[in-house]
N, C-alpha and C positions, 0 to 999 in steps of 0.2 A: 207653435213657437219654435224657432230654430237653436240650435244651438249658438250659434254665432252671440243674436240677442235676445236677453233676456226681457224685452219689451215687446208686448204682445200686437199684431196688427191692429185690434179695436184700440186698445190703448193710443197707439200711436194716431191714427183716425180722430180719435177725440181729441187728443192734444192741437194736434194740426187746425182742427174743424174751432178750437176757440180760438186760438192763437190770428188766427184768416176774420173770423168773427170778432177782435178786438175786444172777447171777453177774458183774455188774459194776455201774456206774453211769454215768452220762450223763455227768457230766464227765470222769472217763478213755476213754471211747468217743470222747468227742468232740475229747480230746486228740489221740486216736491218730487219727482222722482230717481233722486240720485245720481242723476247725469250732468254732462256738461250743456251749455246753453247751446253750445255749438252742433248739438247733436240735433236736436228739437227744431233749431234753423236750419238745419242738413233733411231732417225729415219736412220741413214746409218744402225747400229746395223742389226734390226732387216728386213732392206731390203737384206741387205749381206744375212742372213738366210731365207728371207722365200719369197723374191721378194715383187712386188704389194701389196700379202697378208699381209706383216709384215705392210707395211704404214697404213693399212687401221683399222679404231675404232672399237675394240673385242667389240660385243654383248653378248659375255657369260663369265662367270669367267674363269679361266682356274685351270685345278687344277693339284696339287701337294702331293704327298707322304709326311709323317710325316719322315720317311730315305732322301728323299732327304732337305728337308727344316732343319735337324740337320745336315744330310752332308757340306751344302751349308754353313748354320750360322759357325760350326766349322772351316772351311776353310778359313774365315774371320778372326775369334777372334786368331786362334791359326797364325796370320801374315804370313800363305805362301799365299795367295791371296787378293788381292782387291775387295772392292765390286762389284768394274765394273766386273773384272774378270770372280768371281763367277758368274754373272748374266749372263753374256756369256757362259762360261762353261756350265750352267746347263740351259737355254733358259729358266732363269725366265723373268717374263717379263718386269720387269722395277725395277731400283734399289732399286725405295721407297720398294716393297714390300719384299726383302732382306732387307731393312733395319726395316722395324717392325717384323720382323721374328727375329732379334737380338736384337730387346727391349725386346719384348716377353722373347724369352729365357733369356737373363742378368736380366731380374725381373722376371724372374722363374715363369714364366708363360707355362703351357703346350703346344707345337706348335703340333697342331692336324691336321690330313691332311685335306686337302681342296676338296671341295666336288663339283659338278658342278653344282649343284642346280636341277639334275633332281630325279623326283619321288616323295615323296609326302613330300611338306610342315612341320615342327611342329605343323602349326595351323590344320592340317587335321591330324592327330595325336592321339588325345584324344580318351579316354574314352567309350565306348557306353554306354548309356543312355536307361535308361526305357522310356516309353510314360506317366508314371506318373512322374518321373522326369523332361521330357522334358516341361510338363503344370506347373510344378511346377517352374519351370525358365522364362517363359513366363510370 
């Protein structure tokens, strides 16, 4: 179980597996465990798409093109799709991050593509440095 959530893989697996089975539904599932109903349809989501794999807590970012994250925003603002939609559509991975993608943009903020965090740091980045510099900072 990750820290992130406190819902266990099997747990989620079972919910999904009656919910797909029409032996219950997402909003009494999600009653019964403390959640929103929107989560429980967030978890069918992305098991319809990627099986096992979708239930289980991403260890890495996931990234995104600066095209599709203004594709995605526009398809929203300009009313032919929903946010659920688009986040289906385009297998973002949860609606919050569509929706600060459309803060961003409506306060004109630059949406820059998303990166996956490999290769080197900003803090490894810098400068080279003299060896009298470096005593000089020491």
């Amino acid at each position: 179980m990750s820290n992130r959530s406190p819902t266990s893989l099997k747990v989620k697996l079972h919910v999904v597996r009656l919910c797909l089975e029409h032996k219950s539904n997402p909003n009494y599932e999600a009653k019964q465990l403390g959640l929103s109903s929107h989560t429980v349809r967030e978890w069918i989501r992305k098991y319809k798409a990627d099986g096992l794999d979708g239930l289980r807590e991403s260890r890495t970012w996931k990234s995104y093109p600066k095209e599709l994250k203004l594709a995605a925003v526009n398809e929203v603002l300009s009313g032919r799709c929903s946010v659920e939609e688009v986040t289906n559509k385009h297998y973002i991975s949860s609606r919050s991050v569509l929706t600060k993608w459309i803060t961003k943009y409506t306060n004109e903020i630059e949406l820059k593509p998303t990166h996956t965090g490999k290769g080197l740091s900003h803090m490894n980045q810098g400068r080279k440095t003299t060896f009298e510099e470096r005593i000089e900072i020491a």
